[in-house]
Backbone bond lengths (Angstrom), bond angles and torsions (degrees), N, CA, C in turn:
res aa  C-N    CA-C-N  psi(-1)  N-CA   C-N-CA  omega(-1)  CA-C   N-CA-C  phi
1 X - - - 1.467 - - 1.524 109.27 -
2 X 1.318 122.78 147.97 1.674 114.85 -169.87 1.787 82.39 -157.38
3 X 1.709 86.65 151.16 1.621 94.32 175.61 1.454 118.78 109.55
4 X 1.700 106.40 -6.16 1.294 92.52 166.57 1.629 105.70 -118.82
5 X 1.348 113.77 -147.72 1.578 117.30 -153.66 1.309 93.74 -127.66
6 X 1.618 124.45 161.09 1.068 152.31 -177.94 1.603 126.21 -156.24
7 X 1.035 121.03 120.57 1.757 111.65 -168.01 1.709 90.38 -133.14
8 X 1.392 104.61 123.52 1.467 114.03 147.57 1.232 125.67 -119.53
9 X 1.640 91.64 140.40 1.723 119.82 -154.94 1.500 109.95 -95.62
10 X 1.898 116.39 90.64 1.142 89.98 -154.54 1.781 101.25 -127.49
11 X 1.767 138.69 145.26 1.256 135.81 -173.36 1.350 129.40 -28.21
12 X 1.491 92.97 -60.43 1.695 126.23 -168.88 1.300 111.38 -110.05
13 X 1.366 132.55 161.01 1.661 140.77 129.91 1.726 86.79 -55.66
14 X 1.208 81.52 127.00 2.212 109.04 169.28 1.292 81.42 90.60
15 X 0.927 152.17 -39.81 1.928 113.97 -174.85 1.563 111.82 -54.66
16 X 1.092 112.27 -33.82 1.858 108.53 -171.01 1.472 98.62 -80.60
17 X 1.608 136.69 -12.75 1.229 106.24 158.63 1.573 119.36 -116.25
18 X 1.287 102.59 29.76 1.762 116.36 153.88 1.420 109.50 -89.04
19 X 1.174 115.30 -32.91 1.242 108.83 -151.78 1.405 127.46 -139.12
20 X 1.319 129.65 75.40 1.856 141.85 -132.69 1.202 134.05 82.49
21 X 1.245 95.98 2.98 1.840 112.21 -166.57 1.942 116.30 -55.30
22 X 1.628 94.28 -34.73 1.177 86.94 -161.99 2.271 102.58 -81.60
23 X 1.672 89.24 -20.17 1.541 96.06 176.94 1.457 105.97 -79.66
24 X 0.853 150.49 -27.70 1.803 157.87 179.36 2.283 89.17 -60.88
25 X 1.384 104.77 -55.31 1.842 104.07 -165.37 1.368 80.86 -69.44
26 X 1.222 131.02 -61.69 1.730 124.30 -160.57 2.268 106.40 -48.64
27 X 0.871 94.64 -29.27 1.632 101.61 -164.26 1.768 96.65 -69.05
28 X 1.454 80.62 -45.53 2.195 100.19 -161.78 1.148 100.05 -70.17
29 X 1.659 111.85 -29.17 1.752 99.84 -174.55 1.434 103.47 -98.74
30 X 1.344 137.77 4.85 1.432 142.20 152.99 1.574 117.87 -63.08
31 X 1.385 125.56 -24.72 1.336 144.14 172.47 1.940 110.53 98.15
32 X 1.423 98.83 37.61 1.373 109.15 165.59 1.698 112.66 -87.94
33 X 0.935 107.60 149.29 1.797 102.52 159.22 1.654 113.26 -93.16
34 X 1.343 78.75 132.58 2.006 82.22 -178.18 1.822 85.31 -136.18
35 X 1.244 108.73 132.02 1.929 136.51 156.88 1.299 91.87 -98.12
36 X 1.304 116.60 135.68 1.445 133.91 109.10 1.376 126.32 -63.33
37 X 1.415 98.46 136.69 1.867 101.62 179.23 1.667 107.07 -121.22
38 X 1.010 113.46 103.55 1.665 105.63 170.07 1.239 131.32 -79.47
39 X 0.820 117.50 126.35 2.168 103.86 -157.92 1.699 102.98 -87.21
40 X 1.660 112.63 -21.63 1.258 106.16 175.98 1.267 105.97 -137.76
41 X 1.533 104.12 -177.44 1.724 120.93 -159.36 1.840 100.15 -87.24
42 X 1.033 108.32 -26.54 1.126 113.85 -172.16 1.797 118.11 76.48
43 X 1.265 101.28 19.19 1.673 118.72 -177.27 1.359 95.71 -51.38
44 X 1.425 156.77 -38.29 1.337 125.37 -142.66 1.472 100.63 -131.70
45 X 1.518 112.80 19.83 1.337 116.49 159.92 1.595 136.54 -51.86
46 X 0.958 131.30 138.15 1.607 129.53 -170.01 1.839 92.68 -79.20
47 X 1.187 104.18 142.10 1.693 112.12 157.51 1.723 103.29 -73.16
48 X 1.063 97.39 123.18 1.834 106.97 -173.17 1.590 104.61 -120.31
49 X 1.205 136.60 -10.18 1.269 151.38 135.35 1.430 127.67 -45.32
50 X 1.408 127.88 89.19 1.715 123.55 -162.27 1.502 90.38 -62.70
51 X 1.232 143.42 -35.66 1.452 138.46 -128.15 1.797 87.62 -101.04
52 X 0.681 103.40 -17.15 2.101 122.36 -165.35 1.537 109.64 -94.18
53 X 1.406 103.21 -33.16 1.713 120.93 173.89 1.678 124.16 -65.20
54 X 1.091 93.12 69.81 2.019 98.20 -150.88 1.643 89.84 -128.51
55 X 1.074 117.89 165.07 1.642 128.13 166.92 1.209 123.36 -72.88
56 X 2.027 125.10 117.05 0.935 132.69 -156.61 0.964 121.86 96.25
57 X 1.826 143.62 -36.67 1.289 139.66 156.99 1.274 113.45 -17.03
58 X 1.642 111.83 -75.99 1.281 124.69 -164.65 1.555 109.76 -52.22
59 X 1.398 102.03 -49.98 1.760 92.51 178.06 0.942 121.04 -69.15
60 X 1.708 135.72 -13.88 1.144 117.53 168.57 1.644 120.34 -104.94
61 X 1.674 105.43 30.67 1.605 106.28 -153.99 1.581 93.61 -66.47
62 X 1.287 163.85 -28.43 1.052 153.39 150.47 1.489 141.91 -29.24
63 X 1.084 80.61 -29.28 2.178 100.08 176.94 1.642 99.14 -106.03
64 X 1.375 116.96 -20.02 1.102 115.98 -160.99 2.147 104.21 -89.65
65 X 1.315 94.69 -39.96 1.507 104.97 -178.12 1.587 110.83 -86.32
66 X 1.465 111.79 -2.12 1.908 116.28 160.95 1.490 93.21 -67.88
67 X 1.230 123.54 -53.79 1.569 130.93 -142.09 1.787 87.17 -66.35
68 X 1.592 107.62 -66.74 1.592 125.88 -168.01 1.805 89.92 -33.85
69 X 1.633 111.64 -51.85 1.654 117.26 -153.80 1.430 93.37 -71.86
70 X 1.011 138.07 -29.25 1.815 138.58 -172.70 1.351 89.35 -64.66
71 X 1.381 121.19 -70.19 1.752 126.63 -145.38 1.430 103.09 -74.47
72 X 1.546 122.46 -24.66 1.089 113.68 177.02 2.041 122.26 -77.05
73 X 1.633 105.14 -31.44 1.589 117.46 154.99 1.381 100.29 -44.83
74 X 1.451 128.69 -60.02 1.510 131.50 -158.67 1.640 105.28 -45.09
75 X 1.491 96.88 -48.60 1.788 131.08 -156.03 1.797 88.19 -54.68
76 X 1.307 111.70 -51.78 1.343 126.25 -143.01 1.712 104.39 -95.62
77 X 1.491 102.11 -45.29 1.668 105.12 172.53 1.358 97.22 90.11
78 X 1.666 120.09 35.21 1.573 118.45 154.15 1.601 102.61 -112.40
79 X 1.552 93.64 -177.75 1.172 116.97 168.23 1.607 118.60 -87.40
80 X 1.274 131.67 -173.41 1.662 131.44 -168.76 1.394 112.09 163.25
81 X 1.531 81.39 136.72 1.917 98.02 -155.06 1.760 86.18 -134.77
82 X 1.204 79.12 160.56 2.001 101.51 -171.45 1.301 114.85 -118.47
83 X 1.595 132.22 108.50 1.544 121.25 -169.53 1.619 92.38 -84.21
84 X 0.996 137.13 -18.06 1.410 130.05 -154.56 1.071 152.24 38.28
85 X 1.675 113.19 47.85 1.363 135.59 172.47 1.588 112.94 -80.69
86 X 1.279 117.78 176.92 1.302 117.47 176.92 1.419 125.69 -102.09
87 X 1.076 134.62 106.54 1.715 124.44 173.69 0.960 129.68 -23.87
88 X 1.453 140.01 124.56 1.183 144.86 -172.75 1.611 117.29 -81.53
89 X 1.448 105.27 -15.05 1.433 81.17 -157.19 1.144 137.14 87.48
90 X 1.501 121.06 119.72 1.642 120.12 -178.63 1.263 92.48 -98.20
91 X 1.930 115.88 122.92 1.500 131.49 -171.65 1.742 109.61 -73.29
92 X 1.129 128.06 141.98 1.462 106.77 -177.47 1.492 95.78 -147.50
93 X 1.338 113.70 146.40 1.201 128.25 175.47 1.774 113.61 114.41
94 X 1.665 119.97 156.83 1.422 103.08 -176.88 1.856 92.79 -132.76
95 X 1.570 90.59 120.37 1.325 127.00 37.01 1.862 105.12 -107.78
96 X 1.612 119.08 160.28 1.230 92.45 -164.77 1.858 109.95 -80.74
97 X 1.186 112.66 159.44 1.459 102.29 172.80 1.676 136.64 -66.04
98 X 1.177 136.88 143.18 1.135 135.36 171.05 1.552 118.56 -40.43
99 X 1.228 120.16 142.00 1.451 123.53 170.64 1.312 115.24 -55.59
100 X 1.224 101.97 146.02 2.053 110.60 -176.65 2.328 90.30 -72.04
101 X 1.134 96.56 138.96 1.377 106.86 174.51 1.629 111.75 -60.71
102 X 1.121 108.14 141.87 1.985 100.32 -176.89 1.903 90.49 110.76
103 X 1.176 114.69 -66.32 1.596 122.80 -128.49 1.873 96.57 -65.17
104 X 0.898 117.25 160.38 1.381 145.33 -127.32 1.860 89.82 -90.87
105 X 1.076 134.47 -25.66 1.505 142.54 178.05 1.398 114.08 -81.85
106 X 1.589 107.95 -12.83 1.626 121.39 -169.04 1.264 122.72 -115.96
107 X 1.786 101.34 2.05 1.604 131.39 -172.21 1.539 112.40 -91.04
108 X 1.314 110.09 110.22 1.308 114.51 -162.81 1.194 113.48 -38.30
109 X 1.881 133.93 141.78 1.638 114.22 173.19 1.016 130.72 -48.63
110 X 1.690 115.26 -52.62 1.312 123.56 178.98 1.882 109.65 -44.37
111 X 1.075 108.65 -48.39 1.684 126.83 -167.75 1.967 97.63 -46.44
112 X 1.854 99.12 -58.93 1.717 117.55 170.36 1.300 95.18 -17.59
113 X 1.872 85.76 -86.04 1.339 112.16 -132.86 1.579 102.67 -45.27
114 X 1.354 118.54 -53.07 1.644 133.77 -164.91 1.454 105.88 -39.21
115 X 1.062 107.52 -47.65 1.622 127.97 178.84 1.248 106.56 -59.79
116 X 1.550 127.10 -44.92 1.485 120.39 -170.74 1.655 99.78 -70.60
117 X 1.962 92.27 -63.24 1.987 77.83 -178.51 0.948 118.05 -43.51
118 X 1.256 141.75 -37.10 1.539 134.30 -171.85 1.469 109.99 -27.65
119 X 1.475 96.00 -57.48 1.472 122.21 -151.75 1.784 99.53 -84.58
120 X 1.689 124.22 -49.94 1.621 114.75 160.96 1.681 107.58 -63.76
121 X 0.798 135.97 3.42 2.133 121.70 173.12 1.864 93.73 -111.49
122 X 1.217 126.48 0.49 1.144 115.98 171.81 1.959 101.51 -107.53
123 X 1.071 98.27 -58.21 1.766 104.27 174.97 1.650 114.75 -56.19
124 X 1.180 113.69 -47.66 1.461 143.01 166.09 2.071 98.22 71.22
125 X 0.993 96.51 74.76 1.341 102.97 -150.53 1.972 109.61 -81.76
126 X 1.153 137.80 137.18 1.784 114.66 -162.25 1.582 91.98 -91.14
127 X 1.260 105.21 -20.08 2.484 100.06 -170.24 1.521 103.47 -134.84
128 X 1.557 104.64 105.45 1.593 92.30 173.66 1.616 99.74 -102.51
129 X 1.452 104.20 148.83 1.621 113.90 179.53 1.208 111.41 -99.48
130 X 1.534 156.94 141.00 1.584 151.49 135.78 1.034 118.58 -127.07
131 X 1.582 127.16 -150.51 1.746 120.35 172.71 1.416 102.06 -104.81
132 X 1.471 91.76 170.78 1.590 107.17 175.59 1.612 99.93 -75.17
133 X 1.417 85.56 -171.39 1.914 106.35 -163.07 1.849 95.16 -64.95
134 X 0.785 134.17 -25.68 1.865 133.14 177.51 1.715 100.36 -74.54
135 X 1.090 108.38 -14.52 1.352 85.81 -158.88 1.267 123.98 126.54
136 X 1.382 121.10 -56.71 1.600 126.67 -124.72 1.744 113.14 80.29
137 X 1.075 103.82 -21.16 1.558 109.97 -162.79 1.396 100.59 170.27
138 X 1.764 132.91 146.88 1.631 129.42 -171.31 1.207 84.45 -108.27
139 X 1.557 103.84 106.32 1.695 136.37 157.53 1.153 100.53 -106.45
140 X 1.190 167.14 99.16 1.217 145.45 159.87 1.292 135.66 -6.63
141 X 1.656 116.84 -50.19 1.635 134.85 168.91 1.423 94.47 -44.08
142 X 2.026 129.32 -67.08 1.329 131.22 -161.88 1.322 101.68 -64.46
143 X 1.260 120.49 -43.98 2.107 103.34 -176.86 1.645 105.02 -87.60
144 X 1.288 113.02 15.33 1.781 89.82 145.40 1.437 117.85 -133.12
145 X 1.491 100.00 -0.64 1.824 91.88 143.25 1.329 119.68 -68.75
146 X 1.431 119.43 -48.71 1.342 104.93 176.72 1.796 119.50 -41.40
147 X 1.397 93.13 -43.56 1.804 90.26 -178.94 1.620 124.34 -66.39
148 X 1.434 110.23 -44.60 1.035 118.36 162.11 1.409 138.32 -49.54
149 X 1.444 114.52 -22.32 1.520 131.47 -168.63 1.805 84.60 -97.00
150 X 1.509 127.22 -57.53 1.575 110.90 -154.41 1.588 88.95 -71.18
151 X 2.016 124.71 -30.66 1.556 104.63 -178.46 1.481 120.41 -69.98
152 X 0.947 128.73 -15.86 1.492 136.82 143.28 1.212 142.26 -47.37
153 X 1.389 112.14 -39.32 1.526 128.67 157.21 1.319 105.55 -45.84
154 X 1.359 101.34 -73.83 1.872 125.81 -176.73 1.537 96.40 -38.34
155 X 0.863 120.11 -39.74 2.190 115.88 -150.38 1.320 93.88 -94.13
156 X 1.100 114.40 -49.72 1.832 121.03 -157.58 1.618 102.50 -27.64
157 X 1.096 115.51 -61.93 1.431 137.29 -145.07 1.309 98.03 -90.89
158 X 1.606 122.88 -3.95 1.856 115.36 -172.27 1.636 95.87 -111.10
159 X 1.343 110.92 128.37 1.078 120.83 172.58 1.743 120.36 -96.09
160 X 0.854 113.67 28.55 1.306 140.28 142.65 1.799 119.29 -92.60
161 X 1.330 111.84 -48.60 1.312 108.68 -179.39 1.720 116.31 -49.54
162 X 0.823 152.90 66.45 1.509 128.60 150.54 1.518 99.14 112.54
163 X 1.492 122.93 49.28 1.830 138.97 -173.41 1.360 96.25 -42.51
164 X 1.278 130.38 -63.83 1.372 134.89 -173.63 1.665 100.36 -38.30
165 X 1.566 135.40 -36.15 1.427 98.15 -167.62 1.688 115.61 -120.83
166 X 1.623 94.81 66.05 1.509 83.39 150.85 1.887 82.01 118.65
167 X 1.094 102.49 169.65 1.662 116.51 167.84 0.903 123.73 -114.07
168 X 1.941 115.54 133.44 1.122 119.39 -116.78 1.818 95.55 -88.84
169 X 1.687 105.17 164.81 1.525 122.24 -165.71 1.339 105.98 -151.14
170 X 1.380 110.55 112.03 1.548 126.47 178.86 1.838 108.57 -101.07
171 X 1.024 101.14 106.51 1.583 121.65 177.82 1.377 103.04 -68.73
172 X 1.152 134.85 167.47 1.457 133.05 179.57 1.208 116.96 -115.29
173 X 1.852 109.89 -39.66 1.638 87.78 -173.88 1.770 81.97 -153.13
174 X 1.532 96.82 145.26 1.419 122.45 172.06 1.431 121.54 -94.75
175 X 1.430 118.89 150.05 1.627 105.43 -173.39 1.610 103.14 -146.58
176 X 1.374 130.98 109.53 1.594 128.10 148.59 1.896 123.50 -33.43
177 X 1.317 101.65 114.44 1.668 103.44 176.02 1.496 90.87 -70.65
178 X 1.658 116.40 137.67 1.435 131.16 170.45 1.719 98.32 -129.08
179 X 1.046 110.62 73.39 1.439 106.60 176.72 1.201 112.50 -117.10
180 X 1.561 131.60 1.87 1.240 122.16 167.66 1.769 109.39 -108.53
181 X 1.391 97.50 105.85 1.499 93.48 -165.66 1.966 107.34 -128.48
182 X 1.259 107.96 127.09 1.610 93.54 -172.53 1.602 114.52 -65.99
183 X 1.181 110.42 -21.13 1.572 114.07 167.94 1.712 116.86 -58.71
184 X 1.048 115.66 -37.54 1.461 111.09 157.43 1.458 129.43 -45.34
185 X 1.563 105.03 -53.71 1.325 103.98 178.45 1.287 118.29 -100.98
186 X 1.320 118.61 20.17 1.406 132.23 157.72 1.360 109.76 -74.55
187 X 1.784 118.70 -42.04 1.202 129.05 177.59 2.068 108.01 -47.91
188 X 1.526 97.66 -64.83 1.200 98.94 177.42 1.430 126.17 -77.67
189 X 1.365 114.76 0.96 1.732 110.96 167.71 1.809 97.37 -77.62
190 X 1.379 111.61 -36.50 1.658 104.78 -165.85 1.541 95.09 -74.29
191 X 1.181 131.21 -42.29 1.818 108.29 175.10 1.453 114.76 -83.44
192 X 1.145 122.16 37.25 1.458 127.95 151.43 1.094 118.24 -123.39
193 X 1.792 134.77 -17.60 1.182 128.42 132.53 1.370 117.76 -39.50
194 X 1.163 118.73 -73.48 1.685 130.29 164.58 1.876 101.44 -11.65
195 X 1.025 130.91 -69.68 1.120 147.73 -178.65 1.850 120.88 -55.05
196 X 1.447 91.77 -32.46 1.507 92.80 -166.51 1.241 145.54 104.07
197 X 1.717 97.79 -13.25 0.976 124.41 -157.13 1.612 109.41 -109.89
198 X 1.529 122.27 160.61 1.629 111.08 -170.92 1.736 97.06 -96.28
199 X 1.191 101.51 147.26 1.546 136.89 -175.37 1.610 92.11 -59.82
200 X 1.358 133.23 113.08 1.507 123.25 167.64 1.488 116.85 -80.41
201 X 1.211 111.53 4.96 1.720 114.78 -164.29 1.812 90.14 -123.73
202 X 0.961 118.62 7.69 2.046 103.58 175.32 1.256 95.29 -70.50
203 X 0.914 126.79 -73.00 2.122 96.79 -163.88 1.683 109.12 -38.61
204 X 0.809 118.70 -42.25 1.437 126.15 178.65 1.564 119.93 -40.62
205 X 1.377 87.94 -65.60 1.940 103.80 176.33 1.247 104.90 -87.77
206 X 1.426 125.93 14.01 1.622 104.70 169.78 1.727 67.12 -104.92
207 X 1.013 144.74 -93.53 1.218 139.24 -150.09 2.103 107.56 -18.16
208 X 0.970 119.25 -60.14 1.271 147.24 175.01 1.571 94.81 -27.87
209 X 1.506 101.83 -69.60 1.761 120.31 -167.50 1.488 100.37 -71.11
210 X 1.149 141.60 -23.63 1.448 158.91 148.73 1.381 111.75 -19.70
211 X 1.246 92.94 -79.77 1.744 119.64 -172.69 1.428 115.86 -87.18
212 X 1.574 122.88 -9.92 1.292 110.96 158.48 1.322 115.64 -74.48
213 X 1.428 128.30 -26.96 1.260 133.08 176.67 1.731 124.07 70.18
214 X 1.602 95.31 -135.94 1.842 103.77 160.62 1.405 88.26 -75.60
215 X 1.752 139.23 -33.20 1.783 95.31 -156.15 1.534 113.92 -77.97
216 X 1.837 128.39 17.56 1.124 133.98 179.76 1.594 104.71 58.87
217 X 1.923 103.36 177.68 1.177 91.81 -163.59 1.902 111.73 -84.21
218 X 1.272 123.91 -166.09 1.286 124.34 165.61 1.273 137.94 -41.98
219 X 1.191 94.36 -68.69 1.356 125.09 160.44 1.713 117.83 4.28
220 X 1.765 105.70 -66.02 1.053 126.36 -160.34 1.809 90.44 -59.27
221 X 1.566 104.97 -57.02 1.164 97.77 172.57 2.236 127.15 -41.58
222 X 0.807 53.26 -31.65 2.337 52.54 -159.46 1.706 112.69 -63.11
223 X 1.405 91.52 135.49 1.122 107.02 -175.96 1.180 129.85 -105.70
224 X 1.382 105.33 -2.73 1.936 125.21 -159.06 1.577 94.83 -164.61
225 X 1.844 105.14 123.12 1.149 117.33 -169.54 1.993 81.16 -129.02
226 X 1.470 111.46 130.88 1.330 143.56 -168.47 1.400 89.51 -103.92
227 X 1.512 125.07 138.03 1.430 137.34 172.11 1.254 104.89 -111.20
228 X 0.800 123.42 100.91 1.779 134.19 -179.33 1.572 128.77 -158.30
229 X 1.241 85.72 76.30 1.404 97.57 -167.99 1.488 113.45 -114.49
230 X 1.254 107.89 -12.30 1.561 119.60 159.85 1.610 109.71 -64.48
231 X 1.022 110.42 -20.54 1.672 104.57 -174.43 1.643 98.24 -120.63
232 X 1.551 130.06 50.84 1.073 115.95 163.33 1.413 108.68 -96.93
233 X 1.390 125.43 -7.43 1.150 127.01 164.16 1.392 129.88 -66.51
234 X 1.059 119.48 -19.87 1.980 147.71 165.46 1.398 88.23 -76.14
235 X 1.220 130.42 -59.42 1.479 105.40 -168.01 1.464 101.11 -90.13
236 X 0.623 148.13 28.26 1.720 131.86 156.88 1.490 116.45 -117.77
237 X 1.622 119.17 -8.87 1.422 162.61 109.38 1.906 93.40 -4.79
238 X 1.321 92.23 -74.78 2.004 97.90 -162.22 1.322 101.68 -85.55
239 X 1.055 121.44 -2.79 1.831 129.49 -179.54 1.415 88.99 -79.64
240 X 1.462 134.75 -72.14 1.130 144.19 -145.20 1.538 107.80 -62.86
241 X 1.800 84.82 -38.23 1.938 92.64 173.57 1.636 133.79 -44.66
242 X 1.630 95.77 0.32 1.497 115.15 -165.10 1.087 104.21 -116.65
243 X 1.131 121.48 50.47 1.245 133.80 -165.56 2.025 101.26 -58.06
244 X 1.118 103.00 -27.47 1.622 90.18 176.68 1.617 122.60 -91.13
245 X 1.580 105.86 0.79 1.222 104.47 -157.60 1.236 98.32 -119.62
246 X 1.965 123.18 -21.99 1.344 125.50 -141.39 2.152 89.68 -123.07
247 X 1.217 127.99 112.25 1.142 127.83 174.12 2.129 108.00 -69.49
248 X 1.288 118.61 96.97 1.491 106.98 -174.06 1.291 115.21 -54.99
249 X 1.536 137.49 -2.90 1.069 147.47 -171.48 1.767 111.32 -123.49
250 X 1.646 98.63 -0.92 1.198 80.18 170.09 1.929 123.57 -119.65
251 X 1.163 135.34 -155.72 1.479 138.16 -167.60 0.966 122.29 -22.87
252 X 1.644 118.87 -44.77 1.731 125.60 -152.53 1.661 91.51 -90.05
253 X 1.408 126.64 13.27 1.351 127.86 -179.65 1.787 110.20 -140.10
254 X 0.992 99.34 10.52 1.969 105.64 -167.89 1.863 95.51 -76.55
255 X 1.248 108.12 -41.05 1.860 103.65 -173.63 1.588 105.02 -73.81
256 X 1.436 121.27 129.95 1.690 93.61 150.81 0.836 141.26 -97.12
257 X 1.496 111.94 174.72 1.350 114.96 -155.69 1.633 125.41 -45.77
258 X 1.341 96.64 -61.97 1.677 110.17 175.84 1.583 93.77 -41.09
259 X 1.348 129.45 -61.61 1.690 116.13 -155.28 2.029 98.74 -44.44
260 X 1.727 94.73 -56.69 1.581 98.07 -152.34 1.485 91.13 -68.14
261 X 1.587 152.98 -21.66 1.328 141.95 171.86 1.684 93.05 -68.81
262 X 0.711 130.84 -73.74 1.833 120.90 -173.12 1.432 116.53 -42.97
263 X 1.540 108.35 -39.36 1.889 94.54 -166.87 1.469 103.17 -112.52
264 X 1.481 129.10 3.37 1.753 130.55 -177.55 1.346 104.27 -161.91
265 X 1.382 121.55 58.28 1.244 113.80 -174.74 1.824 106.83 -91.47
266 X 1.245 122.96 55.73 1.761 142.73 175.74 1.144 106.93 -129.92
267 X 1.534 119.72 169.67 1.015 115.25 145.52 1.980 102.20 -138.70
268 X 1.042 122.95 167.62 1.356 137.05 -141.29 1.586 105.91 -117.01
269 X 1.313 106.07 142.63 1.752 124.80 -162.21 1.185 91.10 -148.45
270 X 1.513 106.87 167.13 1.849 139.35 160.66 1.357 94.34 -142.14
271 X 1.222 102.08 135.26 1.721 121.59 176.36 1.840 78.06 -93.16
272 X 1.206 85.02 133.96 1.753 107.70 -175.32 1.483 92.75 -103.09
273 X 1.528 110.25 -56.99 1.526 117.86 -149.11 1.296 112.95 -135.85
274 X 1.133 146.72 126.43 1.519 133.56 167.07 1.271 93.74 -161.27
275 X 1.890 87.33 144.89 1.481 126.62 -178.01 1.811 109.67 -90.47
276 X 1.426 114.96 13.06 1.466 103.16 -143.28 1.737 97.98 -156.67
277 X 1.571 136.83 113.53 1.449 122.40 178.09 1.205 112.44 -40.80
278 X 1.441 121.04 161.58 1.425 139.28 -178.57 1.501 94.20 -167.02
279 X 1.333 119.76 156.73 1.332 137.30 129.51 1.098 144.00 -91.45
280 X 1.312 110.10 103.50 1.428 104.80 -177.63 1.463 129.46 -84.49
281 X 1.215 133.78 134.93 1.976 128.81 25.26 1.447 106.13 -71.40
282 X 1.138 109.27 142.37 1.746 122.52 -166.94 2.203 90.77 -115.02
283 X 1.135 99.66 155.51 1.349 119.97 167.37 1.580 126.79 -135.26
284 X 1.557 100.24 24.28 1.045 116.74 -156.64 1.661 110.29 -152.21
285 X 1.088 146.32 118.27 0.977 144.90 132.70 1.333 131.00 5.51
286 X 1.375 83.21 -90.01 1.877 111.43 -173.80 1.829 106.63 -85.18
287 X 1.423 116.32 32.47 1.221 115.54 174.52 1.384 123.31 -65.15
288 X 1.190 127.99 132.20 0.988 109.45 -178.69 1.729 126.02 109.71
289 X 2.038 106.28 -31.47 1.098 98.73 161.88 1.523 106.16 -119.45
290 X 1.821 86.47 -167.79 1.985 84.46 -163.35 1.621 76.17 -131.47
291 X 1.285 90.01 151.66 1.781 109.96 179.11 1.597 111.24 -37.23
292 X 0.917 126.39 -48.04 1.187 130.27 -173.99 1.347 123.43 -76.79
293 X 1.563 135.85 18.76 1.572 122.56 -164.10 1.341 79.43 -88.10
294 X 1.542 97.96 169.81 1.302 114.31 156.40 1.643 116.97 47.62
């Protein structure tokens, strides 16, 4: 199906190609429109790239991670829009520190949200994607995108909500990215046992299996598994585009390709929200609607 819209709602520049990236190129190259929306600048990101860690980066890491966020849209073959809040920062230390004043977790909801509809009653989008209520992980930026994206869902469509931005647009169905799942790389630790060979990602997935805890892994959650494995090369393509954020030698590139196209060639959703029947397990996104609503 091609022709309708898709918007993912995502913290950072580099979350949209961590995280759906390769289903966002599969959609765009079907002849859907898919935006990315980044809600922040990603200003207070660490350079995580040794090769990138050079004099002057840092002062210009702001102009520098627009450029990374362009080439990585290019990578992917979407569109990308800028809410223009400020990065918060991942707080570290205990006790942890207070948020820098301004930053994007400390921005009133109502203030968010207005800004997001703006951007769904102008895009008018039928499936927006983000994380669940954790986050994906407790960053601060990801659990108030998460909030901001479902209070946006909710508003779009009320013409009472917030008249000033735009005329109003009811999206149909919302979806959690579940792409970091230890069952994935359980998949590929067992064909490297198979092999003989040592697992390059165990610190990783014990970390993973760590922090899922009692809430178990993702998985259990997802409801919609995306086949796109022809375009994992676009996303590791728009990974690289991050040149300050993305180490080319390091994790998000340790499996190859052929293994993860043969043994996980999806990537993983929860229908959070929908305006519209479906059956679930979905393989599809846009299940459920027909080119023409709305």
């Amino acid at each position: 199906m091609s022709g309708l819209r898709l918007m993912a709602v995502h913290a950072h520049p580099d979350d949209e190609s961590s995280k759906g990236a390769a289903t966002t190129a599969r959609y765009a190259d079907e002849g859907n429109e898919v935006l990315v929306v980044t809600l922040t600048g990603g200003e207070r990101g660490s350079i995580l790239n040794p090769a990138m860690d050079t004099p002057g980066v840092l002062d210009r890491i702001e102009e520098i991670r627009r450029e990374e966020m362009a080439a990585a849209a290019a990578a992917l073959g979407v569109r990308q829009t800028w809410l223009g809040f400020v990065d918060s920062g991942l707080p570290e230390g205990d006790p942890l520190p207070s948020l820098p004043e301004g930053s994007f977790a400390l921005v009133p909801l109502e203030e968010a949200t207005e800004a997001l509809v703006r951007v769904v009653r102008e895009f008018r989008p039928h499936v927006l994607t983000t994380y669940d209520e954790n986050g994906g992980y407790p960053h601060p930026d990801h659990i108030r995108c998460h909030e901001v994206s479902i209070a946006a869902f909710e508003a779009a469509g009320d013409r009472e909500r917030f008249p000033d931005a735009g005329e109003p647009w009811t999206p149909l169905k919302l979806y959690y990215d579940h792409g970091f799942s230890h069952k994935r790389l359980e998949a590929f630790a067992d064909e490297y046992a198979k092999l003989g060979e040592p697992f390059p990602l165990q610190e990783w997935l014990d970390r993973m299996r760590q922090y899922s805890g009692s809430r178990g892994d993702t998985m259990a959650r997802v409801t919609t598994q995306i086949e796109c494995s022809k375009y994992f090369p676009q996303r590791d393509d728009a990974l690289r585009a991050h040149a300050t954020q993305i180490d080319p030698n390091g994790a998000f590139f340790a499996i190859p390709m052929e293994m993860q196209q043969r043994l996980w060639p999806t990537e993983e959703f929860e229908l959070a929200k929908t305006r519209v029947r479906t059956a679930i397990p979905e393989t599809d996104l846009f299940a459920g609607i027909v080119g023409d609503e709305q």
